[in-house]
ZAMARGU-4260 file (C-alpha; in steps of 0.2 Angstrom, whole numbers, plus 5000, padded with zeros to 4 digits):
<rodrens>
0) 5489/5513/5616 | 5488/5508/5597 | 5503/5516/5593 | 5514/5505/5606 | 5503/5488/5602
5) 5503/5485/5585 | 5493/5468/5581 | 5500/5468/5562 | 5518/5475/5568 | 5516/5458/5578
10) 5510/5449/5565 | 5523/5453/5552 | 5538/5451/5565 | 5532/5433/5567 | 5532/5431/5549
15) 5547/5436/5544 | 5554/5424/5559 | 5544/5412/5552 | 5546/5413/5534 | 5565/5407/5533
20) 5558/5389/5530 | 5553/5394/5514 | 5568/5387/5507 | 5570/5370/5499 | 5584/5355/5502
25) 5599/5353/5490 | 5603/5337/5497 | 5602/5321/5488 | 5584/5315/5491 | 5579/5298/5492
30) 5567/5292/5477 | 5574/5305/5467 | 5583/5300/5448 | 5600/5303/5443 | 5594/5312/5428
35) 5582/5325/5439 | 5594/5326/5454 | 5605/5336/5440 | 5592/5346/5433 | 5590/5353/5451
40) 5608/5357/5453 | 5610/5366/5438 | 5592/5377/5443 | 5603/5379/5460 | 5617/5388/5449
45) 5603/5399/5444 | 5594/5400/5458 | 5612/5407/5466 | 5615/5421/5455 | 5596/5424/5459
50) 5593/5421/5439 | 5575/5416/5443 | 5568/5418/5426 | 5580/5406/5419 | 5579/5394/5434
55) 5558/5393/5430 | 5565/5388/5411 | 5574/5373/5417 | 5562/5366/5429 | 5547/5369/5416
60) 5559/5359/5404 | 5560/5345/5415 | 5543/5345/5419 | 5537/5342/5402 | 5546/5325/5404
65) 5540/5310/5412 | 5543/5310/5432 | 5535/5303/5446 | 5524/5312/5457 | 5538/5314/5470
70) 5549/5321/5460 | 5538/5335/5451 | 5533/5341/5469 | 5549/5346/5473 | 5554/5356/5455
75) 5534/5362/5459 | 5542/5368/5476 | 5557/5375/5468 | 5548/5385/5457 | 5535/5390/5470
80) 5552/5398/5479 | 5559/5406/5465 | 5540/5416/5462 | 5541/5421/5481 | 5557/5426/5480
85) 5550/5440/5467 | 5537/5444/5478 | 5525/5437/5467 | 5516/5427/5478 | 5499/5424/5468
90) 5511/5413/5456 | 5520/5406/5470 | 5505/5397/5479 | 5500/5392/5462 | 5514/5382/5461
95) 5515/5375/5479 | 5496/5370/5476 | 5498/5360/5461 | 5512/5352/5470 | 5500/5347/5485
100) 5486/5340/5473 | 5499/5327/5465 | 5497/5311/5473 | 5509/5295/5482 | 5516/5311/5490
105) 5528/5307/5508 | 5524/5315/5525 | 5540/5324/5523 | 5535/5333/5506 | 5516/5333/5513
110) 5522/5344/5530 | 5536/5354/5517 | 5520/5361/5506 | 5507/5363/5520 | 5520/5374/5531
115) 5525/5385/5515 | 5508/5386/5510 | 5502/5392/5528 | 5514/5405/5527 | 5514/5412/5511
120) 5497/5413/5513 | 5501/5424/5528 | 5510/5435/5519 | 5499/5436/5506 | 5486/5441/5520
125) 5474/5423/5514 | 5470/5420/5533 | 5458/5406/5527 | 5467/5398/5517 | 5482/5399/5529
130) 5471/5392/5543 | 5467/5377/5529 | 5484/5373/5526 | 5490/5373/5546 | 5477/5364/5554
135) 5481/5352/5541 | 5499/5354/5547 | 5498/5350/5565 | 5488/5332/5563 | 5503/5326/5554
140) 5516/5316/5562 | 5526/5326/5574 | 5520/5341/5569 | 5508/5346/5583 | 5524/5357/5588
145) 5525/5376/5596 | 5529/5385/5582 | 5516/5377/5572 | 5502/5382/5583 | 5509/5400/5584
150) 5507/5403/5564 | 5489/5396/5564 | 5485/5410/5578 | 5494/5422/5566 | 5479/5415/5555
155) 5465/5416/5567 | 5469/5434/5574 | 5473/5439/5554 | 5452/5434/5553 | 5450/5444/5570
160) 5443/5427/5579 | 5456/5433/5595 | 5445/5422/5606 | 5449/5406/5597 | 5469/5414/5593
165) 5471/5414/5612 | 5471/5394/5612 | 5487/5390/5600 | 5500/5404/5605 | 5493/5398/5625
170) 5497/5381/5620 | 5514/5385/5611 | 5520/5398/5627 | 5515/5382/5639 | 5525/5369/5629
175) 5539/5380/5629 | 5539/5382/5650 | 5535/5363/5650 | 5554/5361/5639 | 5562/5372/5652
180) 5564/5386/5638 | 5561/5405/5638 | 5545/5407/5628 | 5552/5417/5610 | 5550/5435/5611
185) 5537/5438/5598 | 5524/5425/5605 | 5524/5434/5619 | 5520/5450/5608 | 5507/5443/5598
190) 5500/5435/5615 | 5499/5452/5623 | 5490/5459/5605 | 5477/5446/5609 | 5475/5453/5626
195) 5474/5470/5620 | 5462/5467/5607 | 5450/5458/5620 | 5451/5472/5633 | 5459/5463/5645
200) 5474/5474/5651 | 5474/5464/5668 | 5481/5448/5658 | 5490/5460/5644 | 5499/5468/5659
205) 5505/5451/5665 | 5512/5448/5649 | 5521/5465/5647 | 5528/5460/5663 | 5533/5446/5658
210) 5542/5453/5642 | 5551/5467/5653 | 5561/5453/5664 | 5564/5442/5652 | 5567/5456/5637
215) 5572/5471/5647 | 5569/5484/5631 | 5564/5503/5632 | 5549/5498/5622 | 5541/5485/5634
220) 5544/5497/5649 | 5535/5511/5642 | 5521/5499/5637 | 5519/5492/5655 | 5520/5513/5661
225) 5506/5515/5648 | 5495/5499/5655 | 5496/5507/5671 | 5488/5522/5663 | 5475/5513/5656
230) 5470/5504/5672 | 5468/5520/5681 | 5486/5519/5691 | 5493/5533/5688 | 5504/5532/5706
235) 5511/5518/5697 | 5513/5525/5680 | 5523/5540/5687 | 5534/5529/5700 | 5539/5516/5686
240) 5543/5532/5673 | 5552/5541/5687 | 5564/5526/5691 | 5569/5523/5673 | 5572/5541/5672
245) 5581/5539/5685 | 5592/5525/5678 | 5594/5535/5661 | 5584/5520/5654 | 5574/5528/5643
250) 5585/5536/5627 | 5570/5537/5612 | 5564/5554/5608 | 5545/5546/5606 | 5548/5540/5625
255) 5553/5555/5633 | 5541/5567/5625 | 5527/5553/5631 | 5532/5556/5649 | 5531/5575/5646
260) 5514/5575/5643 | 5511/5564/5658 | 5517/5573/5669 | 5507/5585/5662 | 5491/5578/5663
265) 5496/5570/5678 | 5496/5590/5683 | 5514/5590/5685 | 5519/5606/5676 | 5536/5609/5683
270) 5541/5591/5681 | 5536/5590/5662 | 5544/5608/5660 | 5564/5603/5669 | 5562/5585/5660
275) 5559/5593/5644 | 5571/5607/5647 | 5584/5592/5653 | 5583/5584/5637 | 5583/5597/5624
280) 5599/5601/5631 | 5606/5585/5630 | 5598/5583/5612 | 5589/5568/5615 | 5576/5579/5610
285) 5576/5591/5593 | 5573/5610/5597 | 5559/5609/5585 | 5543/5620/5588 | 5532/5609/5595
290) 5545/5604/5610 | 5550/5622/5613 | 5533/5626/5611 | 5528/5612/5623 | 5541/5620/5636
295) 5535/5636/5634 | 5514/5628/5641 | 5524/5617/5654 | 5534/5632/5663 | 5518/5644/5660
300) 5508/5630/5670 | 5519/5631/5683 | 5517/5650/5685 | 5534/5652/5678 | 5529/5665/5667
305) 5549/5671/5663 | 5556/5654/5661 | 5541/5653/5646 | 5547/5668/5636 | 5564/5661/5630
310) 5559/5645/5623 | 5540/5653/5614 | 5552/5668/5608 | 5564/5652/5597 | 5549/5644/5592
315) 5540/5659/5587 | 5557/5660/5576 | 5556/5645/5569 | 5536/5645/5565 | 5530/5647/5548
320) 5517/5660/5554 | 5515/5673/5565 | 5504/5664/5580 | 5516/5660/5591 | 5525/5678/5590
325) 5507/5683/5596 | 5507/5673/5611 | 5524/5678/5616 | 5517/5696/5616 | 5505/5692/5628
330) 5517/5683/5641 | 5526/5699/5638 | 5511/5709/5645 | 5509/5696/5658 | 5528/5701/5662
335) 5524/5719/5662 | 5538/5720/5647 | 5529/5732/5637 | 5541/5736/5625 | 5544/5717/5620
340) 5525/5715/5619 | 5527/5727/5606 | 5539/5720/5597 | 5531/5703/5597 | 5516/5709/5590
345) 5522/5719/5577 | 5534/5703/5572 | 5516/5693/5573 | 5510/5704/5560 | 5524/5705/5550
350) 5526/5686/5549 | 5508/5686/5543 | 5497/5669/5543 | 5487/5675/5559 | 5470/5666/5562
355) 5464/5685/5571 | 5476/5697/5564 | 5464/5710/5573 | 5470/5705/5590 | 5489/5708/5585
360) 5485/5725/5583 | 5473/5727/5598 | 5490/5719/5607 | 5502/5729/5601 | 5489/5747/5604
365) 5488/5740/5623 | 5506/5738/5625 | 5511/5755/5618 | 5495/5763/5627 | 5506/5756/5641
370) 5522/5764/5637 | 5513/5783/5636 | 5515/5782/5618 | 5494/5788/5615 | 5497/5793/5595
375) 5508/5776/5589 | 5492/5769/5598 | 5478/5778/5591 | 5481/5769/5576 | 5484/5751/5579
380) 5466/5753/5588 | 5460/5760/5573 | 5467/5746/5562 | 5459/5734/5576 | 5445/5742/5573
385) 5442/5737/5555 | 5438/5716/5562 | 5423/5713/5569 | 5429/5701/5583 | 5441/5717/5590
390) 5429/5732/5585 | 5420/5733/5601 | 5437/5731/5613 | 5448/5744/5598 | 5434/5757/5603
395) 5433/5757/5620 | 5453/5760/5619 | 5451/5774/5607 | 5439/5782/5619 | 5452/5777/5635
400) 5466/5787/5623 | 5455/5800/5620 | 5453/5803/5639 | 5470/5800/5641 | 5477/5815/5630
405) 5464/5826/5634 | 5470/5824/5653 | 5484/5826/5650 | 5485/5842/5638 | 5472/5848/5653
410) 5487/5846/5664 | 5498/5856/5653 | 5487/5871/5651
</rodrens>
């Protein structure tokens, strides 16, 4: 479940939806002097050909002159963006801070300082001080608004207080129904986060369900496929997968190998195995080791012991080490294929990089044992022999061999 309802993934989509704002007017502003309404066009110039350096030089020039409070706020906020715009964003709330501490200051300027410094703060993951700075926000004029109330619960889930988060983004979603719009995508995301954090898949499901009509994505599908999982629904799980397989709705590689090993746990073998088989075929699905290795399980579950050689031989191929030849031997025995069991093995051990080389040649004694070939197996036994974990098994072969060749020589006399 973590890996498909990601809080912070949330949180930083939000963000950088949000953090657009942190930009500053070029229009003439009202109060503003000639002399300093020049000043900031020339930082513009700089600021275009992203010569931020030389930008801060300018307005530090004209900020060792005489201004008025209003008119060092906004070179303060200009410099503030220039610093964020290097990613350097102790240095950038600096700046915005000693804006916000001058006095005579507008509303306009006021909500302009409080909104970047709740986001920057964000970013710079300050939940507190972003809480500070956006309550602030919101009992200013006209800016008890939606999107406010969704960045101070970016800030109150950012300090884990999902509880009191649930209040704000509710309260944004609402207003947005109430203004006859489609609540924004990422609310709803950040809404269903609070859900999951609390436990409550009931209500996170409502939301996932929610996000699937009005933002029909693969993402949100297999989300609401895994809530059903998670609230033990597993006939609704499969019927919801099954029709979006159905509807080829379902491209991502992650995706598809998820519903594999549902069907699987679900106890559905034979559907995982022709799924998987399906799609490694297309190539929706690389013919990597794991997945032909995960073929291999699914059709060996399903008592399809042929279908599981030919998939376990390629990743056995593939592998770094000799395990998997090892199992392929013993689906060879289990097919009665002697003389590819005995090839498998031997491969296993010359691979190398087995966890119980012992049992590779114990393997490969028994499927020569079973090709009448008693000398070539006298000695993998006696080579099994030399572990511990095989001695035992090694010598009650020996002692079948023995048996074996002195019945047979008895037979020839």
């Amino acid at each position: 479940m973590n890996s498909y309802f990601s809080l912070r993934k949330a949180l930083l989509l939000l963000l950088i939806l949000c953090t657009s704002t942190l930009t500053w007017g070029q229009h003439r502003v009202v109060g503003m002097s000639e002399r300093v309404f020049k000043i900031i066009a020339e930082v513009q110039e700089r600021i275009d050909v992203e010569a931020y350096g030389e930008a801060r030089e300018g307005i530090d020039d004209a900020l060792a002159r005489r201004l008025s409070d209003y008119e060092r706020a906004h070179l303060l906020n200009i410099k503030g963006y220039t610093w964020y715009q290097e990613d350097d964003l102790n240095q950038a709330i600096a700046a915005y801070e000693e804006a916000l501490a001058l006095e005579e200051l507008p509303d306009s300027m006021l909500i302009t300082l409080h909104l970047t410094l709740g986001q920057v703060n964000l970013v710079a993951e300050d939940y507190v001080k972003a809480e500070h700075h956006l309550r602030t926000l919101t009992t200013l004029e006209d800016q008890d608004i939606p999107s406010n109330k969704v960045l101070l619960a970016a800030a109150l889930i950012g300090q884990e207080r999902h509880e009191e988060a649930l209040v704000p983004i509710l309260a944004a979603i609402e207003a947005k129904k109430a203004e006859g719009e489609t609540p924004r995508e990422n609310w709803l995301s950040m809404l269903s986060s609070v859900y999951y954090e609390l436990d409550d898949y009931e209500k996170m499901r409502s939301v996932i369900e929610t996000m699937t009509i009005l933002y029909p994505r693969e993402q949100y599908l297999m989300n609401l496929a895994a809530l059903h999982g998670q609230l033990g629904e597993t006939e609704r799980q499969l019927t919801l997968v099954e029709s979006l397989l159905d509807d080829d709705r379902l491209q991502q590689p992650t995706h598809l190998k998820m519903i594999v090993n549902l069907y699987l746990g679900a106890e559905l073998p034979y559907e995982a195995a022709t799924l998987l088989a399906a799609e490694l075929e297309k190539g929706r699905l690389e013919s990597n080791v794991s997945n032909l290795e995960l073929l291999s399980q699914a059709w060996y579950m399903s008592a399809e012991t042929e279908l599981a050689i030919e998939p376990l031989a390629e990743a056995a191929a593939l592998s770094e080490s000799g395990e998997l030849y090892l199992r392929l031997a013993r689906l060879h025995m289990d097919a009665y294929a002697w003389g590819s069991a005995e090839d498998a093995a031997r491969l296993a051990l010359e691979k190398g990089g087995l966890r119980q080389e012992g049992h590779a040649w114990l393997l490969r004694g028994m499927a020569e044992v079973r090709q009448k070939r008693f000398r070539e197996a006298r000695r993998q036994f006696q080579k099994a022999a030399d572990f511990d974990y095989t001695e035992k098994y090694a010598s009650q072969w020996l002692n079948y061999v023995d048996a074996e060749q002195s019945r047979i020589a008895a037979a020839g006399s």
